[in-house]
Structure formats: C-alpha cells, structure tokens
C-alpha positions, 0 to 999 in steps of 0.5 A: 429731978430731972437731967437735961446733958447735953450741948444746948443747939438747935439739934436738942431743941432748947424751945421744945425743953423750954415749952415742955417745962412750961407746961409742967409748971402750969399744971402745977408739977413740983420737979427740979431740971438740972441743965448740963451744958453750954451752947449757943441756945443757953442764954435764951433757955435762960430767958424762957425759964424766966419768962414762964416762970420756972426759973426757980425750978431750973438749975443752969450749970453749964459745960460740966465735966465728964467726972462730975456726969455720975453725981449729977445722974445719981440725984436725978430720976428721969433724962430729958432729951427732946433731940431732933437727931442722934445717931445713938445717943451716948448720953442716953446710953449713959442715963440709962446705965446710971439708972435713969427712966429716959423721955427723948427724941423717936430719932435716930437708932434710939429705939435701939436703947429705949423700950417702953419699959425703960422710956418714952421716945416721943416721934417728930412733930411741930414744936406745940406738939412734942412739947404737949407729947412731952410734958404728957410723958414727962407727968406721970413720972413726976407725979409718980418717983416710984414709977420713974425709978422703975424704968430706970432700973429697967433701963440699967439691966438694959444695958447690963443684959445688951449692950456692955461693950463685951456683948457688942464686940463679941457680936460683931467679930460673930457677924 
C-alpha cells in the first residue's frame, strides 16, 4: 500500500505520481495507492488513473483530517511524494515517524530526513524519467513488503535517535 499525503498541485507533481503508477501497473505489480488530499490537479489524477488503468488500484479520499493521517499511515508501507520543491517536508517528517520506507523528491533539505536506509530520494529530471527513476524505486518495495517494512523502521528510529523536537531545541540553544 502506499501513501500519497498531500495537496494534489503542480508543486507535487501529479503527472509524474500518475506516470509512475502506470508504469506500475504495466509491469504487473499488485499495490493500492491511497490518495490523501485535494487540489486543483485532483480531477485530472482521476482521469489518469482511468485512463491507464489503475483506477481500480487508486483509492482518491480527498482533504482528510489530520486525526485521520495516523490510521491512514498505520495500513501503508511506503510514502510516495514526487515534489518538485520542499523546504522539509513535514509529511515526509511524519511518514517516517509512522514507519514508512519514503520514495520522494532529492529536493529541498530532504536529504536531511532521508538516507538510503530509510528511502530513496529521486533527483530532478523530465518528467518520463522521474516517473521511470520512480517506479524502478518504487518496485522492489512492492515486490518485497519485508523490505519496505525495513526501511520504514529504519526511517522511525530516525526520527526518534535525530530529530525529536527535544534533540532539535537543545541543538539550537547549543549553536
């Protein structure tokens, strides 16, 4: 299962999400996306999904609130966000404390969160090639729970051993 959290825009890029599953799907992966969030790119992700045929694999709930994130996390194994920018991502921040294995955007200070134990981050490219770089990401942690489960608790002791806002605060007042 994997999680997509976030406004569905441009800034997340909802054609590279869209192509990515595609290619998924014509290489014969079994996996459930859960679409968390509105936006003005929402009705044409729609229309991707059916137009290549994963509409049946796609489950679109909209704005959901923020009570619901935890439940929605604890069904998925991997976090899926193909941004073209972020500062740090909160949701990703919150992915990987919910023990998520994290395929996303090399943008922003994500490199901060996520190391390869945790995640791939995917560098900036066309649009055919992040959704390639994507899916060839992605597949091995479909094909492989185990493995997505892995990173995902890697990714949880992350956050715990870096980046509790304790650690953070204490950091700061240091520097």
């Amino acid at each position: 299962v994997l999680l997509y959290a976030g406004r569905v825009c441009e800034q997340k890029q909802p054609k590279v999400f869209a192509a990515t599953l595609a290619e998924l799907h014509q290489r014969g992966l079994e996996f459930t996306v859960i679409v968390a969030g509105d936006g003005p790119d929402l009705p044409a992700l729609r229309d991707a999904a059916r137009k290549h045929g994963f509409e049946d694999k796609a489950r679109f709930l909209g704005a959901v609130p923020n009570a619901e994130m935890r439940s929605l996390a604890a069904a998925a194994d991997i976090f899926f966000l193909p941004s073209l920018w972020e500062g740090i991502s909160l949701a990703v921040y919150e992915a990987m404390s919910a023990g998520l294995a994290i395929i996303g955007g090399d943008v922003g200070g994500q490199r901060e969160l996520v190391t390869p134990e945790c995640g791939t981050l995917i560098p900036r490219s066309d649009q055919e090639t992040e959704a390639g770089a994507y899916a060839d990401a992605l597949a091995p942690l479909i094909a492989d729970r185990s493995l997505a489960h892995r990173m995902g608790e890697c990714g949880r002791r992350r956050i715990l051993d870096h980046f509790q806002l304790s650690h953070m605060g204490d950091r700061l007042e240091a520097l």
